[in-house]
PAZAPA-4460 file (N, C-alpha, C; in steps of 0.05 Angstrom, whole numbers, plus 32768, in hexadecimal, padded with zeros to 4 digits):
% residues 186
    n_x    n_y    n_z   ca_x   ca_y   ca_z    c_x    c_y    c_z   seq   type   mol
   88A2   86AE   84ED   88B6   86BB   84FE   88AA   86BF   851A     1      X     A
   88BB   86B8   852C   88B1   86BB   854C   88B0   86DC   8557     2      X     A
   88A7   86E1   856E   88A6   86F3   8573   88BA   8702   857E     3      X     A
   88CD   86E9   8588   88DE   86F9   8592   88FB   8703   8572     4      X     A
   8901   86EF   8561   890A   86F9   8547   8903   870C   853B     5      X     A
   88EA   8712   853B   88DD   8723   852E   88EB   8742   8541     6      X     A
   88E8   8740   8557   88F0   875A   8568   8907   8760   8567     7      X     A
   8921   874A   8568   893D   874D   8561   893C   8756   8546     8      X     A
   8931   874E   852D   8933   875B   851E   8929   8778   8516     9      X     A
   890F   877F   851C   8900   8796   8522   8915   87AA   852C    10      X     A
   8922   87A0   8543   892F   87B9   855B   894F   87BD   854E    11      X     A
   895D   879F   8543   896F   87B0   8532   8967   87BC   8518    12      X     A
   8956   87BC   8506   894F   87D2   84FC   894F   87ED   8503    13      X     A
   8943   87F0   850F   8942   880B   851A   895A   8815   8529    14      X     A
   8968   8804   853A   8978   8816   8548   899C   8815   8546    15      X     A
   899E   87FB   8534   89B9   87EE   8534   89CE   8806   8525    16      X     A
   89C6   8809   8513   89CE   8821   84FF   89CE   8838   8514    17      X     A
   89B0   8846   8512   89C1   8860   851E   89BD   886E   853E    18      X     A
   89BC   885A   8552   89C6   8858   8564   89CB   8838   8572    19      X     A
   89ED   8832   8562   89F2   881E   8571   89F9   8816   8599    20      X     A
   89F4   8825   859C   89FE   8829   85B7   89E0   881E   85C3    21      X     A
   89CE   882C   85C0   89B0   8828   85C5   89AD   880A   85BE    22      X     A
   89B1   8800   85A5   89AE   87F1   85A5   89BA   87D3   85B2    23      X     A
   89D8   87E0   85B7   89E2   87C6   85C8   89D1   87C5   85E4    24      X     A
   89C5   87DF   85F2   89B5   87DD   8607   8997   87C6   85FF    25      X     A
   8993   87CA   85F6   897D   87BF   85E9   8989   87A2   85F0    26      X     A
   8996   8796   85DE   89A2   877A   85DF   89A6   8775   85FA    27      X     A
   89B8   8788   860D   89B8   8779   862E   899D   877C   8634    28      X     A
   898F   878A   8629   896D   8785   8640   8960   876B   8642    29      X     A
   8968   876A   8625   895B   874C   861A   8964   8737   8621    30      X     A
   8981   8735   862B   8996   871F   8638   898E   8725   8653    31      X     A
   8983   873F   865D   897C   8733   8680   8962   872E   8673    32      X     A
   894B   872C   8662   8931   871E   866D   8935   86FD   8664    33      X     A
   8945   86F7   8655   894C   86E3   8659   8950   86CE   866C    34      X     A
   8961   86E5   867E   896B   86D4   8694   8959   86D7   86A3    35      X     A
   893E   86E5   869F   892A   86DF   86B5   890D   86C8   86B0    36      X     A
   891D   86B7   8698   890B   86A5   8695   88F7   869C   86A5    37      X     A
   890E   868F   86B8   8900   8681   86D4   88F1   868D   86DF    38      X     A
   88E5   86A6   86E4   88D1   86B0   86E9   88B3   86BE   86E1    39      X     A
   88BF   86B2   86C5   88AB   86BD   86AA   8893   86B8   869E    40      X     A
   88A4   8693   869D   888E   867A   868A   8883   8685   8677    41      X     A
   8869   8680   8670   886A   8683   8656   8865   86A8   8648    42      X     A
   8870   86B6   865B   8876   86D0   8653   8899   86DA   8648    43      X     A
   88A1   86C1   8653   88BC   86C8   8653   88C2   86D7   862F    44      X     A
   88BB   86CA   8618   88C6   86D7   85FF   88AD   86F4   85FA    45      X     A
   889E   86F5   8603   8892   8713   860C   88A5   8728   8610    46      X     A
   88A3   871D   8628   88C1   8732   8636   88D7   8739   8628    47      X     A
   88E3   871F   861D   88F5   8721   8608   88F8   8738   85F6    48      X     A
   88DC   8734   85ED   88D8   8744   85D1   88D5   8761   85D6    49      X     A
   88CE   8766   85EE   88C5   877C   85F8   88E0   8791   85FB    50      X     A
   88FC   8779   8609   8909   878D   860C   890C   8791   8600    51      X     A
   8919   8778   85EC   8927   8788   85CE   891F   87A3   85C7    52      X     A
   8906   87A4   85C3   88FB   87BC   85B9   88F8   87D5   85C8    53      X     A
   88FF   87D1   85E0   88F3   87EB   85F5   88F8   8803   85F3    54      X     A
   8911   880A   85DF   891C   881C   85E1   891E   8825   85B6    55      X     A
   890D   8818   85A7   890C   881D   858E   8906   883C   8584    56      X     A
   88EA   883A   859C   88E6   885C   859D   8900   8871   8595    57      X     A
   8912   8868   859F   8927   887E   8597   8932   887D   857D    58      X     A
   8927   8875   856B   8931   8865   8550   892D   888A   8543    59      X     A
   893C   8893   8535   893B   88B2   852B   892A   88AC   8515    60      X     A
   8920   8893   850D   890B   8894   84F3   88EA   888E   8504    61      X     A
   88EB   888A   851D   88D0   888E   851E   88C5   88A1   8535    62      X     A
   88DF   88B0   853F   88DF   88BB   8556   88C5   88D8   8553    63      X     A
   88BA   88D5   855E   88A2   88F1   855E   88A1   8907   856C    64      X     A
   8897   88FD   8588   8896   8902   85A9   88AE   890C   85A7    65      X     A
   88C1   88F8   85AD   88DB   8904   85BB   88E0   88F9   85D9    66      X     A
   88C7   88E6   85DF   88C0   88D6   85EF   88C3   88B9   85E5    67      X     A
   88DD   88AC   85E3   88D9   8890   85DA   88C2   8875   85DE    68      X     A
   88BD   8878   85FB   88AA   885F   8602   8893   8869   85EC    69      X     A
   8889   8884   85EE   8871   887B   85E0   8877   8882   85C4    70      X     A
   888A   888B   85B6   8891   8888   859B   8892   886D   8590    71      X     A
   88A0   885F   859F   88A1   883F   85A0   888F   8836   859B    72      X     A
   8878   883A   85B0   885E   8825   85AB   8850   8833   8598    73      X     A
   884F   8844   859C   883B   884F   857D   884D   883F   8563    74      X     A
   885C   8841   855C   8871   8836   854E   8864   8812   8549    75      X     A
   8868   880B   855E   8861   87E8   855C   8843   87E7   8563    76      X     A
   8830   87F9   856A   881B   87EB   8565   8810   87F7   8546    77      X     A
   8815   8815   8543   8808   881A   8525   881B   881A   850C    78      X     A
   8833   880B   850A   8847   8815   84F7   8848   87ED   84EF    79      X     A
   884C   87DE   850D   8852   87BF   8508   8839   87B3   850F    80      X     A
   882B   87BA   851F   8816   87AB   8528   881C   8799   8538    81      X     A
   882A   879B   8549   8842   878F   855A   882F   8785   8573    82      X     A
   8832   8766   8585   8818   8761   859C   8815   8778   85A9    83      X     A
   87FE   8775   85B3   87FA   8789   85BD   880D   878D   85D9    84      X     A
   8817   8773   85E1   881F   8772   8606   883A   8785   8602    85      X     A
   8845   877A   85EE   8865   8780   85E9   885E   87A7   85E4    86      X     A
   8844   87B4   85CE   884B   87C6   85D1   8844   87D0   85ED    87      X     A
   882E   87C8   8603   8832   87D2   8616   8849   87CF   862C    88      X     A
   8853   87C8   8628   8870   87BF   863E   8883   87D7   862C    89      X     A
   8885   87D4   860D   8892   87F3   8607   8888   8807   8611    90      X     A
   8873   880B   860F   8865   8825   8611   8869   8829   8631    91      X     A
   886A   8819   8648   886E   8823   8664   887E   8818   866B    92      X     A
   889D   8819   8660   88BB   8804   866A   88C1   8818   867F    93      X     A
   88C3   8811   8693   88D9   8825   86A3   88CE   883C   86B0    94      X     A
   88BF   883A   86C0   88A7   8852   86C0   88A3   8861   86B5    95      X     A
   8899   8856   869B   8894   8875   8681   8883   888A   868C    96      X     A
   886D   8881   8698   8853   8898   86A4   8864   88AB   86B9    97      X     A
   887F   88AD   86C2   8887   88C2   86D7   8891   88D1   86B9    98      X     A
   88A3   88C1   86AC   88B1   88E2   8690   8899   88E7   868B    99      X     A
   8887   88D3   867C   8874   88E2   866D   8866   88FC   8681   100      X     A
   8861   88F4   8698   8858   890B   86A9   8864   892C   86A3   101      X     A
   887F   891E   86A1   8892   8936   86A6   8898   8941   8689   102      X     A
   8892   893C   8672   8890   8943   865B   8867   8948   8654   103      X     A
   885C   894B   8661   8848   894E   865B   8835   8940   864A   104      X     A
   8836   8923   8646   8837   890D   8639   8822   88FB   864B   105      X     A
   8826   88FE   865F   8817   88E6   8675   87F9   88DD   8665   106      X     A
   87EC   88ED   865F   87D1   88EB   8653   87D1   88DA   8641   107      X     A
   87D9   88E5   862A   87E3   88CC   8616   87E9   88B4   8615   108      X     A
   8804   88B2   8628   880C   8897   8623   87F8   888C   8633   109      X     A
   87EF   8896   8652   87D6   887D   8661   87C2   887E   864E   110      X     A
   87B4   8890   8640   87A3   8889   862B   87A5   887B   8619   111      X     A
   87B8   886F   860C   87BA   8868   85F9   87C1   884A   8604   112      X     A
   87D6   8847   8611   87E2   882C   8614   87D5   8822   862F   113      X     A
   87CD   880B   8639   87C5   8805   864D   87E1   8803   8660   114      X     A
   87DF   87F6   867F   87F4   87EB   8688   87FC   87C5   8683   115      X     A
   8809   87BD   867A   880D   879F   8683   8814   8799   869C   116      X     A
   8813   8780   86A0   8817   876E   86B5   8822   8771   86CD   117      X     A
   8821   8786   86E3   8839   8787   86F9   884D   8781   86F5   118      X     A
   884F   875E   86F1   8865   874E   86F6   8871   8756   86E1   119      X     A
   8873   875B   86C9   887B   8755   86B3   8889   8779   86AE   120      X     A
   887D   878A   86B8   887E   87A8   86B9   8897   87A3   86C4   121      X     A
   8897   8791   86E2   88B0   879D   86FD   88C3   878E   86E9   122      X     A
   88C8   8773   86D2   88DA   8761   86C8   88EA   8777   86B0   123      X     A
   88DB   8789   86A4   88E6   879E   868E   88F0   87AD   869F   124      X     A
   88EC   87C3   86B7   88FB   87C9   86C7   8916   87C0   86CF   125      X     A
   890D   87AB   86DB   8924   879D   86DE   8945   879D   86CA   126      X     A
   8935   8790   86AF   8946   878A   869E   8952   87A3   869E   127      X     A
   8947   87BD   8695   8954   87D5   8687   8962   87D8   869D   128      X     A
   895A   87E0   86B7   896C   87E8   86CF   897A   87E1   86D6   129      X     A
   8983   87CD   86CF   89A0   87B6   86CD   89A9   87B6   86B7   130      X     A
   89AC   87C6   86A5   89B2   87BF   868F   89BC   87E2   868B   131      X     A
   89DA   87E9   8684   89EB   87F9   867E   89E7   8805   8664   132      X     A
   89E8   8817   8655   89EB   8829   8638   89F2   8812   8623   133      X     A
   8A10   8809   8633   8A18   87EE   861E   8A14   87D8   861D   134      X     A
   89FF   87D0   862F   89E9   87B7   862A   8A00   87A3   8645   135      X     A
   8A15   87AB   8657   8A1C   879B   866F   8A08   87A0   8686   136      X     A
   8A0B   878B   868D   8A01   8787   86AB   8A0D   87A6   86C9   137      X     A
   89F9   87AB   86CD   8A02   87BD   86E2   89E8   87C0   86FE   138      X     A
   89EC   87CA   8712   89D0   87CA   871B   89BF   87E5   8720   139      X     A
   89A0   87E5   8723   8991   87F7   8728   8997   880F   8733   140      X     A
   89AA   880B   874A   89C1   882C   8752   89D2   8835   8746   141      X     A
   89E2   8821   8733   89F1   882E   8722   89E2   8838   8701   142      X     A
   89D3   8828   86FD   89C1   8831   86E3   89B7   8848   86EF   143      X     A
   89A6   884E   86FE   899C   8866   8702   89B0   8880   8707   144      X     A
   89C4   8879   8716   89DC   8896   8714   89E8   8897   8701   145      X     A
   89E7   8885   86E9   89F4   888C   86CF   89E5   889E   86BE   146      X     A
   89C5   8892   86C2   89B5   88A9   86AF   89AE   88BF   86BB   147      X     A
   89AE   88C8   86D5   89AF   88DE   86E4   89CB   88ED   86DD   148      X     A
   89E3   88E9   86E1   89FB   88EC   86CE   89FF   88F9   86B5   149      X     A
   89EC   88EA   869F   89F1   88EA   8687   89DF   88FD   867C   150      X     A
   89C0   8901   8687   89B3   8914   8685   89AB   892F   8696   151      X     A
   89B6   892A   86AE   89B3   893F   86BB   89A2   893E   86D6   152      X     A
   89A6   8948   86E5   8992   8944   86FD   897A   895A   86F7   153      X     A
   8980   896E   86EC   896C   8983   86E7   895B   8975   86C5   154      X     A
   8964   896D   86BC   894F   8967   86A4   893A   8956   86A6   155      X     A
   8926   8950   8693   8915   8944   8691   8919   8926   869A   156      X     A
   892B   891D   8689   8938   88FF   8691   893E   8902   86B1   157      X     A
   8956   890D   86B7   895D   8908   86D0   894C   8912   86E6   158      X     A
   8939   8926   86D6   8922   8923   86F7   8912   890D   86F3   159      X     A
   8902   8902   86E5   88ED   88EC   86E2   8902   88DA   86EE   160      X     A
   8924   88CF   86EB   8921   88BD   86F3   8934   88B6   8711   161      X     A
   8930   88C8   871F   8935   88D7   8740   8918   88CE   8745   162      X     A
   8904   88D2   8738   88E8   88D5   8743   88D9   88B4   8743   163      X     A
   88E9   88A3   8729   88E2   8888   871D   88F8   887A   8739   164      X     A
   8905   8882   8742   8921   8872   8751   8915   885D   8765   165      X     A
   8902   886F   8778   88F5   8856   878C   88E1   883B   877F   166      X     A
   88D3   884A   8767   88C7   882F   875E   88D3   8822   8742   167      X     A
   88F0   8822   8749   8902   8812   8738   890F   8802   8744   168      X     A
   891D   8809   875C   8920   87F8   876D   890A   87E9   877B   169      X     A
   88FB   87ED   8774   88E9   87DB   878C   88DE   87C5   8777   170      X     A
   88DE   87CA   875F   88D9   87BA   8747   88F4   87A7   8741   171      X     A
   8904   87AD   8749   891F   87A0   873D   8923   878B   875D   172      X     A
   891A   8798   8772   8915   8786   8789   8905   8775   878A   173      X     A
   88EB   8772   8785   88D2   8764   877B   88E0   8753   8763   174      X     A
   88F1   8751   8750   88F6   8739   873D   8908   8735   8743   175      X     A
   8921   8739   8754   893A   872F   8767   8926   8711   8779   176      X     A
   8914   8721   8785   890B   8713   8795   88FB   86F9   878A   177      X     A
   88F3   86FC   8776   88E0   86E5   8764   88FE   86D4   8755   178      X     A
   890D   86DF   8757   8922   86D1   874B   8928   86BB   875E   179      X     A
   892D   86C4   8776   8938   86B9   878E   8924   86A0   8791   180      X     A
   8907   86A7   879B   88FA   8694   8797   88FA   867F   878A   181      X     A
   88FF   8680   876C   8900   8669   8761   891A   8661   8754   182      X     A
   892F   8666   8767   8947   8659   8767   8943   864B   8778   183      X     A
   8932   864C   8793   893C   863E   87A6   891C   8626   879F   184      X     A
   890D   862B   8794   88F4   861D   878B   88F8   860B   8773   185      X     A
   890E   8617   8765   8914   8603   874E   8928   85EF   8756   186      X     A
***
């Protein structure tokens, strides 16, 4: 079984049942890293697998923390034994190190999980921040005022991600722009 099957199957496990909604998000993440092939090569089913999974952490059977990213990777590196790249791209999807900050967490997860690849960090960004509750296409201003919205400007969520906003856009700018490049290079 490939890696990336293995993660579609893995991620609906956990999340299809009992939060389908989560999990249709999941599925658009994975349909925009898709579409960022062209900028990937041979990382592209990495990414893949990564999104699928980015958000398993919230699965109510392995949830701990209360902090998904690193429930997640603890999850896939000591529960599946899951590559190591994919659990680091879980473990820091979306600037996990500003929540974790703000939940008192930061220690942990940089201890435990390394960072991956720039490029590959700004491409999971990307995907989730374009990518809506119900797995549609939307962009980085409107994803971000939905979960500011939905959780609050005063909570944990909605402050970390007021505070995550400039280096989400600038990450979602940075693979706009690598996109561009090799449309006009291909």
């Amino acid at each position: 079984m490939g890696l990336t099957e293995w993660a579609y199957m893995l991620s609906e496990s956990m999340l299809a049942d009992p939060l389908p909604r989560r999990w249709a998000h999941s599925l658009g993440v994975a349909e925009r890293a898709r579409s960022l092939s062209p900028i990937l090569g041979s990382d592209a089913e990495l990414l893949e697998a990564a999104a699928v999974l980015h958000d398993v952490g919230y699965s109510p059977a392995i949830a701990a923390t209360g902090f998904h990213p690193l429930d997640g990777a603890r999850f896939l590196r000591d529960q599946e034994g899951a590559d190591e790249r994919v659990v680091r791209l879980v473990a820091h999807h979306s600037c996990a190190l500003l929540e974790a900050e703000e939940r008192g967490l930061r220690r942990e997860l940089e201890g435990e999980f390394e960072l991956e690849r720039p490029d590959l960090v700004d491409a999971l960004v990307y995907c989730d921040m374009t990518t809506t509750p119900d797995g549609t296409q939307t962009t980085p201003v409107e994803r971000l005022d939905e979960i500011v919205q939905r959780y609050g400007p005063d909570t944990i969520v909605g402050r970390f991600i007021q505070r995550a906003a400039p280096e989400i856009h600038a990450a979602s700018k940075r693979v706009g722009d690598r996109m561009a490049e090799a449309a006009v290079g291909g």
